[in-house]
C-alpha positions as CSV (number, residue, x, y, z in Angstrom):
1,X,13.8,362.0,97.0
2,X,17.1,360.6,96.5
3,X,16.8,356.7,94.6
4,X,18.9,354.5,96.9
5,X,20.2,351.2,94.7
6,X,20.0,347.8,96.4
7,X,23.4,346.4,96.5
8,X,24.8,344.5,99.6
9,X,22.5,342.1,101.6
10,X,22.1,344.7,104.6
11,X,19.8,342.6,106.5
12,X,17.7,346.0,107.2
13,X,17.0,346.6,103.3
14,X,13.7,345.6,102.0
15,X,14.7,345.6,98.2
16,X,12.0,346.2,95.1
17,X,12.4,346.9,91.4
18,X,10.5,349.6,89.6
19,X,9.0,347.6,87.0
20,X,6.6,347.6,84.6
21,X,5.3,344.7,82.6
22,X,4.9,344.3,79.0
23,X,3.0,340.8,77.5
24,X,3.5,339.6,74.2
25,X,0.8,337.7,74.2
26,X,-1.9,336.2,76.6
27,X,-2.5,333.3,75.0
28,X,-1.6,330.1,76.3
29,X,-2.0,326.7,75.4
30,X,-1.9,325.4,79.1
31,X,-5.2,325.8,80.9
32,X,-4.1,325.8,84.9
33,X,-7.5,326.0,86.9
34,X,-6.3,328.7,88.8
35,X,-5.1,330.9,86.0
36,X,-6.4,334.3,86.0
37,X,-3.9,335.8,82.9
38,X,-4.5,333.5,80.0
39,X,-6.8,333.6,76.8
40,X,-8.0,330.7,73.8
41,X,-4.8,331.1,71.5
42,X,-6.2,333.3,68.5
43,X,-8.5,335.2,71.0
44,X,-6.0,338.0,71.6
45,X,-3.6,339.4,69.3
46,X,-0.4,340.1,70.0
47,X,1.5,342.9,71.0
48,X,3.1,345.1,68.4
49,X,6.7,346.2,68.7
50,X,5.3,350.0,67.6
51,X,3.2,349.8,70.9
52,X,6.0,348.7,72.8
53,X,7.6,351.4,71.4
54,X,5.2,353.7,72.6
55,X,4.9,352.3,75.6
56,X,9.0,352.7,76.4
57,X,8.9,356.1,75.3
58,X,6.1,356.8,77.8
59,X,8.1,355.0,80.3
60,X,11.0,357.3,80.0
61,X,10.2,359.8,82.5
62,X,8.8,357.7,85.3
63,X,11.7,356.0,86.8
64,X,11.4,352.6,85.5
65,X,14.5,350.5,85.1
66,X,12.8,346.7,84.8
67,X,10.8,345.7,82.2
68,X,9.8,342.3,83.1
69,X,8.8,340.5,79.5
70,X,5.9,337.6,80.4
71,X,4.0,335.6,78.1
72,X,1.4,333.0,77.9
73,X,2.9,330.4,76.2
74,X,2.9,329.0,72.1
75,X,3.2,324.9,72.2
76,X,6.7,324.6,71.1
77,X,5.5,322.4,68.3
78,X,3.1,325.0,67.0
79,X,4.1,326.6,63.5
80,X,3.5,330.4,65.5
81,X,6.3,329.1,67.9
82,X,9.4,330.9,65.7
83,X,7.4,334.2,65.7
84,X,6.3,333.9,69.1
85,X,9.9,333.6,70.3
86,X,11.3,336.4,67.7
87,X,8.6,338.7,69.2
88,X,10.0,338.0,72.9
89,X,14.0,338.4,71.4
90,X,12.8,341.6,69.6
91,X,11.1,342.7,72.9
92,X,14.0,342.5,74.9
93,X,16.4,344.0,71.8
94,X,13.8,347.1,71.9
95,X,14.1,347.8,75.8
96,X,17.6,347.5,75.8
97,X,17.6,350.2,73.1
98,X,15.4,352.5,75.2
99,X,18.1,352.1,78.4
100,X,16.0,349.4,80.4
101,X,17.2,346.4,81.7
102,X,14.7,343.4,80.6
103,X,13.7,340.1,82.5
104,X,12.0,337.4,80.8
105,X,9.7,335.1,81.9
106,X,7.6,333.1,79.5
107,X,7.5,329.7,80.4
108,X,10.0,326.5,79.5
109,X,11.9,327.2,76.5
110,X,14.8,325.1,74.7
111,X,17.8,325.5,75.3
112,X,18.7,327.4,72.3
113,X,16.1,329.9,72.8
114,X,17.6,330.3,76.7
115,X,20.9,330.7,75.2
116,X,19.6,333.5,72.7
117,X,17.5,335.1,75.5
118,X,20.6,335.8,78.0
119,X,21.9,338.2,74.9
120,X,18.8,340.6,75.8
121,X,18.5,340.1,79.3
122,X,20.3,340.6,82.5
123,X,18.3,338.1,84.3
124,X,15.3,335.3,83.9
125,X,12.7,333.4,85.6
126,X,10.3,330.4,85.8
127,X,8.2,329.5,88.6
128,X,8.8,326.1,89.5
129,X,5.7,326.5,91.5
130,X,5.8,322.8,93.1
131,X,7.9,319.8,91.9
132,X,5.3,317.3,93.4
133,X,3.8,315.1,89.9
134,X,0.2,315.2,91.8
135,X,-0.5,317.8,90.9
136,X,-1.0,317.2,87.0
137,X,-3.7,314.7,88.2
138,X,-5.6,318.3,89.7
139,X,-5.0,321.8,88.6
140,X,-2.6,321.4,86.1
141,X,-3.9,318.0,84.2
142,X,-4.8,319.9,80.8
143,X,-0.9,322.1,81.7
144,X,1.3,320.2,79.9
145,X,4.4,322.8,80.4
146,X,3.8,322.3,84.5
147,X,5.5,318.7,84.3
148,X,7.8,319.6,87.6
149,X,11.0,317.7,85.7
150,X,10.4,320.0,82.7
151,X,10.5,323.0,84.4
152,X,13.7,322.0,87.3
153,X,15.4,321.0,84.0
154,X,15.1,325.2,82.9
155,X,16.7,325.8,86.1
156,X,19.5,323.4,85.9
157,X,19.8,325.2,82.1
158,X,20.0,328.7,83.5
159,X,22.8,327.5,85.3
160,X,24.9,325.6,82.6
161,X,24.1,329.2,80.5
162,X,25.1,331.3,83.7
163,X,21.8,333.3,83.6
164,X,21.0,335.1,86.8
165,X,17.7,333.3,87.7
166,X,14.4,333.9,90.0
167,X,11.9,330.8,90.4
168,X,9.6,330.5,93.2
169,X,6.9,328.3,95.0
170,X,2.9,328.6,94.2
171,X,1.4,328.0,98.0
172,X,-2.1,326.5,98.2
173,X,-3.1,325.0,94.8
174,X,-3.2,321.8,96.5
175,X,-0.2,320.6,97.7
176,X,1.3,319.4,101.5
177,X,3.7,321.4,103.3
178,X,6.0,318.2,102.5
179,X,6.2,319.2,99.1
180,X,7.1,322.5,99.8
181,X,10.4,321.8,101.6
182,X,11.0,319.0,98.8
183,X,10.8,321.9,96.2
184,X,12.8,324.4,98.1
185,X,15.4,321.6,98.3
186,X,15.5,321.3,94.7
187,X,16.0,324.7,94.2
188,X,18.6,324.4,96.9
189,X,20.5,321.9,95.4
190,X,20.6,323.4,91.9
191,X,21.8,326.6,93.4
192,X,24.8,324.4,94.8
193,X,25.5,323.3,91.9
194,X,25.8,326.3,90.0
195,X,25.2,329.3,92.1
196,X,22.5,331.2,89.8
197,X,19.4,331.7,91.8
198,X,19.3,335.4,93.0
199,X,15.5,334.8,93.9
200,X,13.1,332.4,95.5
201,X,9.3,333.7,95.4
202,X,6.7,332.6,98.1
203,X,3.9,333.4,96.3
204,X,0.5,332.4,98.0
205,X,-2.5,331.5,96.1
206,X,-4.9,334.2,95.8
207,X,-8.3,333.9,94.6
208,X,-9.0,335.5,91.3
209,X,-12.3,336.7,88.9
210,X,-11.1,334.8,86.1
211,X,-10.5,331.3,87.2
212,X,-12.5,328.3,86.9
213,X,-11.3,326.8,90.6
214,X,-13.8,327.8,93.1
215,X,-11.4,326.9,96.7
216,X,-10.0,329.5,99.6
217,X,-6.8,331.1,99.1
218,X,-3.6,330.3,100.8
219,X,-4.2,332.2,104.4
220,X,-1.6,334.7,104.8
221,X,-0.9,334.6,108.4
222,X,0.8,331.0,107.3
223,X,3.5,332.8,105.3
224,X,5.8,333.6,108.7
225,X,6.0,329.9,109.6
226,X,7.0,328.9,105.7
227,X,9.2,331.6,105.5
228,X,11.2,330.7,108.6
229,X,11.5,327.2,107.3
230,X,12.6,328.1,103.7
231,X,15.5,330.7,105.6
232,X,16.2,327.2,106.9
233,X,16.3,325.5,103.5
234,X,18.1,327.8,101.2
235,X,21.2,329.1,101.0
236,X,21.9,332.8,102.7
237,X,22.6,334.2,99.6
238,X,19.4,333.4,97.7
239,X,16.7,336.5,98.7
240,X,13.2,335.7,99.4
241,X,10.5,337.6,97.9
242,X,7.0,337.9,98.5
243,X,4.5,340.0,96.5
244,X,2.9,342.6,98.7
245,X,-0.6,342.7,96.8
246,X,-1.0,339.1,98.2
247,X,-0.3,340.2,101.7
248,X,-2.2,343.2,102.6
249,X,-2.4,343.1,106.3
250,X,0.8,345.3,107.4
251,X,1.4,343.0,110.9
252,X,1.4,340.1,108.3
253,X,3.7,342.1,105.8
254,X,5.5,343.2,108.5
255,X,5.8,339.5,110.0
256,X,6.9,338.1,106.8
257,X,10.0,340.3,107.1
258,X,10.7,339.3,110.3
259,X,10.7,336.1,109.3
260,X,13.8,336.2,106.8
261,X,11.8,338.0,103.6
262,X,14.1,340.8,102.4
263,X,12.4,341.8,98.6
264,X,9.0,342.8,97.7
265,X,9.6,342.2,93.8
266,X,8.4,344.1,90.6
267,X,6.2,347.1,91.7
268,X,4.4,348.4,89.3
269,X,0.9,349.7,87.6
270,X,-0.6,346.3,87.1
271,X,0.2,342.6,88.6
272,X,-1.0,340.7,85.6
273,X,-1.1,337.1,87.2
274,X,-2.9,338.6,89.9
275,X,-4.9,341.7,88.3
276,X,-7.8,341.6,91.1
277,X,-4.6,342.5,93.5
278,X,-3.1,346.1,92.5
279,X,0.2,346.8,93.6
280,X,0.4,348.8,96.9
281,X,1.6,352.6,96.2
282,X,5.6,352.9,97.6
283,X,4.5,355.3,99.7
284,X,2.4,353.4,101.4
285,X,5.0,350.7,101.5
286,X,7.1,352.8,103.2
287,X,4.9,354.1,105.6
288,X,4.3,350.0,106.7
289,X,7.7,348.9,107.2
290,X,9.9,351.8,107.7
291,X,8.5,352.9,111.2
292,X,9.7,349.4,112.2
293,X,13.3,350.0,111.3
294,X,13.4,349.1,107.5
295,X,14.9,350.3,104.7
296,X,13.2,350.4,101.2
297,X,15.5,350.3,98.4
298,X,15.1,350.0,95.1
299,X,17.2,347.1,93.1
300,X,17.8,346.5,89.5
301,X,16.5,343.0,88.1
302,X,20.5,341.7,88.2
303,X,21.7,341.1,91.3
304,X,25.5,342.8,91.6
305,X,26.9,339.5,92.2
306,X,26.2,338.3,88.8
307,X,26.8,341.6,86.7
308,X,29.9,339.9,85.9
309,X,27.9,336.8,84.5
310,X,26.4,339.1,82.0
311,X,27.5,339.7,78.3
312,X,29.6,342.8,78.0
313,X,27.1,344.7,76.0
314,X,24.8,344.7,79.2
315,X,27.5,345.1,81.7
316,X,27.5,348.5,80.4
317,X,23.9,349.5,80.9
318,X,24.0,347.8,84.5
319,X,26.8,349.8,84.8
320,X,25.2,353.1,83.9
321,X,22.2,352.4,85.9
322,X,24.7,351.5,89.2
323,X,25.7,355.1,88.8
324,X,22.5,356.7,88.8
């Protein structure tokens, strides 16, 4: 079957990235009850460039254009925070050498590291997950990187850097559907500002093995409602995304894209922040939403309103992989 690149906002095109994920490393010094990804820094060792190497080489045949780089995170006062960020540079350097186009997300960095990161990648992220301060008296009180002004100050970076940038709202870790639209507004008025967000996840919170909070997740059949408000909230031009893993019930899938979502993100082997959720096969993607007049298309992780934003080293391989 013919690969059919996302590239105008055809308000029948469902868009996802073939992606696969690759983590440096999975500790993190943050301990966010509801984490299911992270480990005791020390506990896991990090990953090699060799095996990345291996990995890429692997990944050669199987139609991958995205390699999304995320990380637990290295307190940026640690003495391991240099190598921690070479690795992450070096990561991005090596998929770019084996023709992929890398997106990094790995928490609040400074501003120089940002700066040095957008040399490597053709896009970034960072959840901003919700910009209400209760929460670091709940889930995130021993999460020192989840200070809502901390991470709204990455995004107003990204756009001072012109970095094409994804963020995104965490639904149900304890928040009021007040804070949502506060967030989204946030994000809205960054985006005004500066005109970088391709991307705005509605990610609801889903239960994991791993975690030490014991509460329901975010019910699905909510997502339709929040999704018609955000459409309200954000600008057109910003897609919505949700993560199909999270939303397994087709009619709800199916409602969400009624609703105004129009991406389904990275799919791939594995969803490491979610790894009790696999990934839905495409086909059976396709088989959910075509019949009801969509289109699935796959998109690289640079939208082609901001390939111009992008160094001219990358423009090329964008370039090449627009021709495919």
């Amino acid at each position: 079957m013919a690969v059919v690149w996302y590239t105008s906002s055809n308000d029948c095109t469902i868009s996802y990235s073939s992606a696969y994920t690759i983590v440096p490393t999975y500790e993190c010094f943050n301990r966010c009850t509801y984490c299911n990804f992270r480990t005791e820094p020390g506990e896991s060792p990090w990953l090699t460039l060799a095996e990345a190497e291996h990995k890429f080489r692997e990944l050669q045949s199987q139609n991958i254009c995205e390699i999304l780089i995320l990380s637990g995170e290295v307190h940026p006062s640690s003495s391991r925070r240099e190598s921690w960020f070479r690795r992450i540079y070096e990561l991005g350097e090596l998929a770019l050498s084996w023709g992929f186009l890398p997106h990094t997300n790995v928490g609040p960095l400074s501003f120089a590291e940002m700066q040095a990161l957008k040399q490597v990648n053709v896009s970034m992220g960072l959840m901003l997950e919700q910009s209400t301060p209760q929460l670091l008296n709940s889930v995130h009180r021993q999460a020192p990187s989840k200070i809502p002004q901390l991470r709204l100050q990455q995004l107003e970076w990204a756009g001072k850097l012109g970095i094409p940038f994804t963020t995104g709202l965490l639904l149900g870790i304890g928040e009021t559907e007040e804070h949502w639209w506060e967030t989204l507004e946030a994000i809205a008025k960054l985006h005004s500002c500066y005109g970088h967000i391709q991307e705005v996840i509605l990610q609801p919170y889903s239960p994991g093995s791993r975690e030490s909070r014991d509460v329901p997740g975010f019910v699905p059949q909510q997502l339709p409602q929040v999704i018609a408000q955000t459409r309200q909230i954000l600008p057109e031009e910003i897609r919505l995304q949700i993560p199909p893993n999270l939303v397994p019930e087709p009619e709800w899938l199916l409602a969400c894209l009624a609703a105004g979502a129009r991406d389904l993100g990275g799919i791939g082997p594995k969803d490491e922040v979610n790894p009790d959720y696999p990934h839905p096969q495409l086909q059976r993607l396709r088989e959910i939403i075509e019949p009801a007049g969509w289109e699935l298309a796959h998109r690289l992780p640079v939208y082609a309103q901001y390939d111009s934003w992008l160094p001219s080293r990358l423009q090329g391989l964008v370039k090449h992989w627009r021709g495919r």
